[in-house]
C-alpha positions as CSV (number, residue, x, y, z in Angstrom):
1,X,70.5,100.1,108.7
2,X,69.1,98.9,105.4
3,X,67.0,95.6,105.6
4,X,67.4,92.7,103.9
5,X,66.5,89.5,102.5
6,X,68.7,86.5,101.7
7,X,68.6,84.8,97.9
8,X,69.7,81.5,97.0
9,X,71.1,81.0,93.4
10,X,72.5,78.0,91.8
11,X,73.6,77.9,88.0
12,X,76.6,76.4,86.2
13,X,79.4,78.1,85.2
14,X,82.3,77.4,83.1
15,X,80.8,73.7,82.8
16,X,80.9,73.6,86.5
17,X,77.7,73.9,88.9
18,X,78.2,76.9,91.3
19,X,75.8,77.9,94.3
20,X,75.3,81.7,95.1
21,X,74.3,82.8,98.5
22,X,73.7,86.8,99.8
23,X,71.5,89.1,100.5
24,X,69.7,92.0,98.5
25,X,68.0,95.0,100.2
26,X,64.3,94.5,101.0
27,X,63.4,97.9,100.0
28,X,63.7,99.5,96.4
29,X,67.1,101.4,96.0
30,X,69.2,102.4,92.8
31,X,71.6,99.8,91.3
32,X,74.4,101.9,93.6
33,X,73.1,99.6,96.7
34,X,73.1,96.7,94.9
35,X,77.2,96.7,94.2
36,X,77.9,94.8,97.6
37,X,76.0,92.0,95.8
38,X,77.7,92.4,92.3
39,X,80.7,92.4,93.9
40,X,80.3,88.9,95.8
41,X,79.1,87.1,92.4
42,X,81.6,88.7,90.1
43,X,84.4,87.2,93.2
44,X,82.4,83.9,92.9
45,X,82.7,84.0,88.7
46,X,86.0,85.0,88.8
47,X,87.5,82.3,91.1
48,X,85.4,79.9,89.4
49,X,87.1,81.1,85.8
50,X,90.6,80.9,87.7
51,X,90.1,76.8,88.2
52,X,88.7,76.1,85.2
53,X,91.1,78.2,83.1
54,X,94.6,78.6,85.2
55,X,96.5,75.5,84.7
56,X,98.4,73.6,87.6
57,X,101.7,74.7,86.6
58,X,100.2,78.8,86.2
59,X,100.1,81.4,88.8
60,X,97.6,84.4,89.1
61,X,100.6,87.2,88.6
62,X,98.4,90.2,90.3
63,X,99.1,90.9,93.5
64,X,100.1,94.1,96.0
65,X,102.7,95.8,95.4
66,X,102.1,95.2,91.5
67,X,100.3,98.6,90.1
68,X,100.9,98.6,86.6
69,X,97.8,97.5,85.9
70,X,96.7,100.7,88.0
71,X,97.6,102.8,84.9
72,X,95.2,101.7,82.1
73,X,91.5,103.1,81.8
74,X,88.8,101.7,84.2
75,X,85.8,101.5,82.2
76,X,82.7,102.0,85.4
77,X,79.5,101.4,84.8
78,X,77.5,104.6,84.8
79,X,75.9,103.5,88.6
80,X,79.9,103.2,90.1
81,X,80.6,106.4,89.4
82,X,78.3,107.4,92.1
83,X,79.9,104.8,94.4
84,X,83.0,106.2,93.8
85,X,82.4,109.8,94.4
86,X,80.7,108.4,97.8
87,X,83.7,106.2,98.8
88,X,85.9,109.2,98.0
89,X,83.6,111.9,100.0
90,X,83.6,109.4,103.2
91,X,87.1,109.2,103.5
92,X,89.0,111.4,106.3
93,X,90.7,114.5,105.9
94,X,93.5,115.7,104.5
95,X,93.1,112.2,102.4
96,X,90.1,113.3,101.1
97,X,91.5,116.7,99.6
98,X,94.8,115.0,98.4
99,X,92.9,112.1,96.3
100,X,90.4,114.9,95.1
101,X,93.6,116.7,93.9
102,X,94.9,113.2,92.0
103,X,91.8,112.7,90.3
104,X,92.0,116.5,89.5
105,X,95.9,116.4,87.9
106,X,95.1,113.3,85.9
107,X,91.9,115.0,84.2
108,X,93.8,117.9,83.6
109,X,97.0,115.8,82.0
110,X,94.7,113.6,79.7
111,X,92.2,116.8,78.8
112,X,95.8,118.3,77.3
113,X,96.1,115.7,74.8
114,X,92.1,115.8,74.5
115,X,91.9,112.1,75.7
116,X,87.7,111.4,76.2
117,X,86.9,113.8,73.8
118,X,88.5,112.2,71.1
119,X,87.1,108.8,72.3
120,X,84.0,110.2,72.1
121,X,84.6,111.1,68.7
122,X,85.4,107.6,67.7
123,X,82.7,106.0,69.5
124,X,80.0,108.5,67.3
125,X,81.8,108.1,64.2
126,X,82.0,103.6,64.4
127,X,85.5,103.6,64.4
128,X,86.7,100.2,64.3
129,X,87.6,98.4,67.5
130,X,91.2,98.0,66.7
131,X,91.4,102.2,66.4
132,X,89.5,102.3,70.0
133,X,91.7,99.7,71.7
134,X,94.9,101.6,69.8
135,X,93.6,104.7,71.7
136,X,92.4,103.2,75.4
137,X,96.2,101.9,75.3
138,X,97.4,105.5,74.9
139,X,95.6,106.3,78.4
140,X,98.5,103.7,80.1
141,X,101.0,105.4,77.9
142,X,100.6,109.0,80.0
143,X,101.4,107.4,83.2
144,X,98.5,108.4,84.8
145,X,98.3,106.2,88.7
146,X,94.5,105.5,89.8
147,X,93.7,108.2,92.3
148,X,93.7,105.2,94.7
149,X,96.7,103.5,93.7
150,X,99.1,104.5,97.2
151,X,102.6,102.1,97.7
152,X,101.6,100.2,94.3
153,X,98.8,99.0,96.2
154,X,94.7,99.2,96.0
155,X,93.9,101.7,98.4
156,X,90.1,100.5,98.2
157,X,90.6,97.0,97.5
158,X,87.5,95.7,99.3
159,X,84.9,98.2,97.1
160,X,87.1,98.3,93.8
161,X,85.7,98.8,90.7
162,X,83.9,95.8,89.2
163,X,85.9,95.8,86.1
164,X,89.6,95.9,88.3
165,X,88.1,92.5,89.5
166,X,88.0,90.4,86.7
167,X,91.6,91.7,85.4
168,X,93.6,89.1,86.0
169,X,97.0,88.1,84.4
170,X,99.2,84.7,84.4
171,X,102.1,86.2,82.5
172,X,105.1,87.6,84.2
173,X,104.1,90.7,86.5
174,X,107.1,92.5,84.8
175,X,105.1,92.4,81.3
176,X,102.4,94.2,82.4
177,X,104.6,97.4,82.0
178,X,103.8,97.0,78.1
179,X,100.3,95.7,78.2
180,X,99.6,94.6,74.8
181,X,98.4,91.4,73.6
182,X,101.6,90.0,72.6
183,X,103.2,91.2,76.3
184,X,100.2,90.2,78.3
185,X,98.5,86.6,78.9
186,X,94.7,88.0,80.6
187,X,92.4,84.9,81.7
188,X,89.4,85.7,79.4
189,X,86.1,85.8,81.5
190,X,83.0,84.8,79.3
191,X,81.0,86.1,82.3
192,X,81.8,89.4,83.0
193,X,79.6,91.2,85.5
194,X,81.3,94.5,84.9
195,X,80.0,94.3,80.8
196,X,76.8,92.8,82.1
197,X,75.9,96.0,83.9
198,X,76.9,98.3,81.5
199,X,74.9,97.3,79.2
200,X,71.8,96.4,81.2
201,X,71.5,99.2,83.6
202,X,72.1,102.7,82.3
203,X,70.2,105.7,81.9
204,X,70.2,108.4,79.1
205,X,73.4,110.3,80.4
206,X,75.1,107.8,78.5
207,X,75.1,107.6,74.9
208,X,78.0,106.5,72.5
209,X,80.2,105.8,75.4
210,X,79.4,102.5,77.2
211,X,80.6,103.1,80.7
212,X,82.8,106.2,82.2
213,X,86.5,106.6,82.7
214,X,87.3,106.0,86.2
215,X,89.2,108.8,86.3
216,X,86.6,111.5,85.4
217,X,84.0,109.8,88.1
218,X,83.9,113.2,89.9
219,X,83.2,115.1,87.1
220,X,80.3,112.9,86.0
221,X,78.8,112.8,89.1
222,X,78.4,116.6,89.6
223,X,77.3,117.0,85.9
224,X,75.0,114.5,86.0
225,X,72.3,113.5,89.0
226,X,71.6,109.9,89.6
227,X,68.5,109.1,87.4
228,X,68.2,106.0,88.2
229,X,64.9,104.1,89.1
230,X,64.6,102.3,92.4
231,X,63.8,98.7,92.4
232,X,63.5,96.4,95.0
233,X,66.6,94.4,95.2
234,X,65.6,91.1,93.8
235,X,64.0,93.1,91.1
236,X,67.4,93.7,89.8
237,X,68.9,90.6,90.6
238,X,66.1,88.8,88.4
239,X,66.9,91.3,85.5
240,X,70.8,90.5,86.0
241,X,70.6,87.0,85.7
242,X,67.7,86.8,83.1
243,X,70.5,89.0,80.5
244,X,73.1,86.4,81.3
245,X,70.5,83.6,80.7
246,X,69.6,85.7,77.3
247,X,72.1,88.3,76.4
């Protein structure tokens, strides 16, 4: 079992003070060990956004049972991907093979209207943001379910994607099955871990594209190795929270 060390962070947030406690692994590993601890401070920022932000008389809409949100793109940061192909390979057959199959279909429906390649194309070219967002929406349009979306439910809820964290809506549930802007009231997050990564820990597999489509996370992974360099884990912690100091 991997060692550790316990940190102690304290910072304000939103106006309010906020105190962080968890551990980091003692000995240097890729940013793919450090998610446990991403995970508990994007919970901590979230919440903390959610009673600053919500008012008395709102209600966080998300919930189980409510997967429409489980149809748009989940942007990873390069480093999930590898967590993802891992959480998929540990689980038990025949789940395994039948989630390997969903993440197959939904590749193969969004390749037939050539989906990433043309956001690929946009990215390289500076098309506007508007275009972009115009064409991530076009993902929810195909219908395509997370891989690990089962009874309109998380199936992985405990290690779900960072950015699936900080998605949260007060609007009406049933709005979310036409997610635009004028449909859908999101609580906006000025600290977002899931960006914060992205743009701070990557290696030179990515290039226009800033973080990769949840749903080709098994592709990626057998295309591309992990590269990354190993750190001790208050190494990258220090790095984290000097880019939010300093962005």
């Amino acid at each position: 079992m991997s060692k550790t060390t316990p940190a102690n962070v304290k910072l304000t947030l939103y106006g309010k003070p906020i105190e962080l406690e968890f551990s980091t692994p003692t000995e240097k590993v890729t940013p793919v060990a450090m998610l446990p601890t991403l995970h508990r401070i994007n919970n901590t920022f979230v919440e903390t956004a959610v009673a600053v932000f919500v008012a008395d008389h709102e209600t966080i809409s998300c919930q189980a049972g409510c997967g429409a949100c489980c149809r748009q793109v989940v942007p990873l940061a390069e480093f999930e991907a590898y967590q993802i192909a891992s959480v998929v390979e540990q689980l038990p057959e025949p789940r395994r093979s039948a989630v390997k199959q969903r993440f197959a279909d939904a590749c193969e429906k969004l390749d037939a209207i050539q989906w990433l390649s043309r956001l690929e194309r946009m990215l390289e070219q500076g098309t506007n943001h508007e275009v972009v967002e115009a064409h991530a929406l076009s993902y929810f349009q195909q219908g395509v379910p997370c891989p690990f979306l089962e009874a309109e439910s998380c199936s992985i809820h405990p290690v779900r994607p960072l950015a699936c964290r900080e998605y949260l809506v007060t609007s009406p549930a049933e709005h979310c099955q036409n997610p635009t802007p004028e449909h859908v009231r999101h609580i906006e997050l000025k600290f977002q871990v899931s960006k914060i990564v992205r743009k701070l820990w990557r290696t030179s597999h990515i290039k226009d594209l800033d973080s990769v489509p949840m749903i080709y996370a098994l592709q990626w992974v057998k295309k591309h190795p992990n590269q990354f360099p190993k750190k001790r884990g208050q190494d990258w912690l220090r790095e984290f929270f000097d880019y939010m100091a300093n962005p």
